[in-house]
Rosetta silent file (secondary structure, phi, psi, omega in degrees, C-alpha in Angstrom):
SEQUENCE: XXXXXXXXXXXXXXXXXXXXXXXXXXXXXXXXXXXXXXXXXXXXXXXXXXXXXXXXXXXXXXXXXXXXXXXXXXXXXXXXXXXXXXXXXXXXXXX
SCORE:     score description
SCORE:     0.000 S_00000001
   1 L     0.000  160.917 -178.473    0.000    0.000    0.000 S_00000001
   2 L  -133.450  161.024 -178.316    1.020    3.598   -0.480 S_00000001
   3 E  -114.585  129.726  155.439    0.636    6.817    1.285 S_00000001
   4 E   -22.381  126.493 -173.402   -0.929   10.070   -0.130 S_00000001
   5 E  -155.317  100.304 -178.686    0.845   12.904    0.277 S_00000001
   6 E  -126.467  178.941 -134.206   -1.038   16.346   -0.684 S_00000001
   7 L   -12.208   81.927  150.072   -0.208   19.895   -0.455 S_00000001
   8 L  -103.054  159.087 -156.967    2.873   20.059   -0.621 S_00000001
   9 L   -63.120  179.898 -163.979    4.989   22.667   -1.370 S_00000001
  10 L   -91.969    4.182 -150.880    6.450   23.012   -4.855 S_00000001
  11 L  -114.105  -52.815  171.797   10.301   23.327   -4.083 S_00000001
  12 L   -27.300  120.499 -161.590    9.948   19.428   -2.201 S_00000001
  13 L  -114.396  176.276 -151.360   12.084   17.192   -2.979 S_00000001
  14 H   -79.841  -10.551  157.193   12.153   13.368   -2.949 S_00000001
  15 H   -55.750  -55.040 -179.807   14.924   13.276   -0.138 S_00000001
  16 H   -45.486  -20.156 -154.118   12.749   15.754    1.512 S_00000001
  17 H  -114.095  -85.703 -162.884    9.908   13.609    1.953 S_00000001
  18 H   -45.610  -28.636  166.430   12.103   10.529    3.101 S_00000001
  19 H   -44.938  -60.820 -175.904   13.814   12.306    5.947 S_00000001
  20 H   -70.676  -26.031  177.662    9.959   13.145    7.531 S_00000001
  21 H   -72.123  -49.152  175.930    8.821    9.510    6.762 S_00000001
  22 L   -28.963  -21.479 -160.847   11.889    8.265    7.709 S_00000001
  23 L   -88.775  -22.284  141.417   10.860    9.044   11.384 S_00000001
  24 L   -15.054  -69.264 -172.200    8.606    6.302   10.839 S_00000001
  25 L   144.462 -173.202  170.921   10.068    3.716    9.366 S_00000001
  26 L   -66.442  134.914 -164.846   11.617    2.734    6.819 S_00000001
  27 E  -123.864  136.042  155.455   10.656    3.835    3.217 S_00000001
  28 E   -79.761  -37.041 -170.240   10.947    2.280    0.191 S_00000001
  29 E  -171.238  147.357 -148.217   10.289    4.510   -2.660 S_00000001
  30 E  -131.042  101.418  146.363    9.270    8.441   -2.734 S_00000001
  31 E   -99.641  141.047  178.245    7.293    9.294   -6.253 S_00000001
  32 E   -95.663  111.278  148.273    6.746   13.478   -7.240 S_00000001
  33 E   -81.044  136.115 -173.196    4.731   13.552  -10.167 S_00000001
  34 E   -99.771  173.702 -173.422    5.682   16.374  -12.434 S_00000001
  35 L   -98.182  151.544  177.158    3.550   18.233  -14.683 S_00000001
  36 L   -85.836  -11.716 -177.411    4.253   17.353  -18.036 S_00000001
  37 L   -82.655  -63.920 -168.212    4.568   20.234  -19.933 S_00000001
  38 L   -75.362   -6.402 -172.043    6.488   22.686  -17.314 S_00000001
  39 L    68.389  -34.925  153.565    8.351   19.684  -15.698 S_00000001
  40 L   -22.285  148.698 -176.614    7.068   21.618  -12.104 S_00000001
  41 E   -74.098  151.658  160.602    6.267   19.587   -8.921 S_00000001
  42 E   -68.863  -63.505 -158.525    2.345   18.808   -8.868 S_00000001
  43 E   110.325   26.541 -179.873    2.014   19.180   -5.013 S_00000001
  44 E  -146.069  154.519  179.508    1.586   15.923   -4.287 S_00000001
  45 E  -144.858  170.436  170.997    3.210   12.708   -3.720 S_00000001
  46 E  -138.822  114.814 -176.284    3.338    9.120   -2.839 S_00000001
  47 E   -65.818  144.470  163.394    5.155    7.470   -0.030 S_00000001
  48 E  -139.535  115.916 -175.839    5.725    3.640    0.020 S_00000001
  49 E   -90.507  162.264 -171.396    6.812    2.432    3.434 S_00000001
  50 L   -89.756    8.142 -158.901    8.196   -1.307    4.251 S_00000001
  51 L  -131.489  139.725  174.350    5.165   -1.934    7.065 S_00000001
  52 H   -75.699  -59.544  167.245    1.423   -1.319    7.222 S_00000001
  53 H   -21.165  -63.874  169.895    2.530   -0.305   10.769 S_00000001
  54 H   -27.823  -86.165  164.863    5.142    2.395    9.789 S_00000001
  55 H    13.021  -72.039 -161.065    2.274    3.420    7.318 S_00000001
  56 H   -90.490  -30.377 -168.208   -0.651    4.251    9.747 S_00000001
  57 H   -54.483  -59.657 -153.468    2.156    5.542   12.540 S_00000001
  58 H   -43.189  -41.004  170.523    3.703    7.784    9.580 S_00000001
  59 H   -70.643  -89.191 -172.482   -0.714    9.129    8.929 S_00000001
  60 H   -39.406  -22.905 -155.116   -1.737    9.855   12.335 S_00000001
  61 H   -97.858  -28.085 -157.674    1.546   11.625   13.561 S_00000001
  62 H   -98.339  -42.247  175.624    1.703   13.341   10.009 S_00000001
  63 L   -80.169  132.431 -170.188   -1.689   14.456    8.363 S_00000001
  64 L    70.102   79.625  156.356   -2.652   18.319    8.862 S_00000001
  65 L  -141.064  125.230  176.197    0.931   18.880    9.970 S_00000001
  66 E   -55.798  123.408  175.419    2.644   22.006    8.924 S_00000001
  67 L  -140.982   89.811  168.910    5.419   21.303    6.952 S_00000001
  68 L   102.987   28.241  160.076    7.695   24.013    4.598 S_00000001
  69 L    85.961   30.799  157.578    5.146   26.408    5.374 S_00000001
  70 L  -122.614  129.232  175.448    2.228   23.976    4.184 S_00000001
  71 E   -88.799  105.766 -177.074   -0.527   21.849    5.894 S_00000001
  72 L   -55.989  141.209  160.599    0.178   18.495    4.791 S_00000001
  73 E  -102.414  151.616  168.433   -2.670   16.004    3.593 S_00000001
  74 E  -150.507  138.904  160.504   -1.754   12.666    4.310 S_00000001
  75 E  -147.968 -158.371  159.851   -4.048    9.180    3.886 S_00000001
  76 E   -78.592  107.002 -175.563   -4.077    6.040    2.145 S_00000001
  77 L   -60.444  166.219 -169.180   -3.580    6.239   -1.295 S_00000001
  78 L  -123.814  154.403 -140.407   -6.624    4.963   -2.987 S_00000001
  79 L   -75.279  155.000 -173.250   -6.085    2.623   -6.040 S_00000001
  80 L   -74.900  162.012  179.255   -6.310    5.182   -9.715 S_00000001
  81 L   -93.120 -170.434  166.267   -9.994    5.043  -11.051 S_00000001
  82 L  -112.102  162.499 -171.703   -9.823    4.715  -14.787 S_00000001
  83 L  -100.247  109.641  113.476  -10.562    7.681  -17.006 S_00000001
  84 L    30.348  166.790  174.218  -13.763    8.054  -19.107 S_00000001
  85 L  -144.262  161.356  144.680  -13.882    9.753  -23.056 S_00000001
  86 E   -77.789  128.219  169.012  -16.823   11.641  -24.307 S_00000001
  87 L   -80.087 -137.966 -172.382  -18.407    9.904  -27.012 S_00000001
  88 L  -108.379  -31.716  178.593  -20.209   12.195  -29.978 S_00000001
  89 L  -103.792   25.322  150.341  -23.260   11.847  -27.818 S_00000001
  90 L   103.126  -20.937 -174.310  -21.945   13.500  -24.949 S_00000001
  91 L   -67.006  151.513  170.247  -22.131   10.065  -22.310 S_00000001
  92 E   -96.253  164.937  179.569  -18.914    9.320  -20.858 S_00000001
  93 L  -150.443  122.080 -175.517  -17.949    5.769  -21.738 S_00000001
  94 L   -81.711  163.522  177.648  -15.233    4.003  -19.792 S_00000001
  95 L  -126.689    0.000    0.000  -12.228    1.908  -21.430 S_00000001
């Protein structure tokens, strides 16, 4: 499972994040998703920790905590939905 990590500031970097998880447990892997055009931080990220334990410590101690002059969201990420088209008649239609 992975953890959620939203508004954060723009300047965060993927070190940045493991040091405050780190306090935690152990982390496995830090992804930033960039925007694709500007290459720019999104403001959000996703932690992957080695424990479900770490995990929920790392959420309670962490979400709405000020961090880099931002109030951090933190949950459980939730699995991507898939994304819909418009058809010609206006219905979304999933793929």
């Amino acid at each position: 499972m992975s953890i959620y990590v939203g508004n954060l500031s723009y300047t965060v970097t993927q070190d940045d994040l493991t040091k405050v998880f780190s306090d935690y447990g152990t982390v496995k892997r830090v992804q930033l998703p960039t925007d694709r055009e500007t290459g720019r931080a999104r403001g959000f990220g996703f932690v992957e920790m080695e424990s479900a334990a770490a995990e929920d410590a790392a959420i309670e101690a962490l979400d709405g905590a000020e961090w880099m002059g931002r109030v951090m969201k933190v949950n459980k990420a939730r699995p991507r939905e898939e994304k819909s088209t418009r058809s010609s008649t206006g219905y979304s239609r999933r793929y």
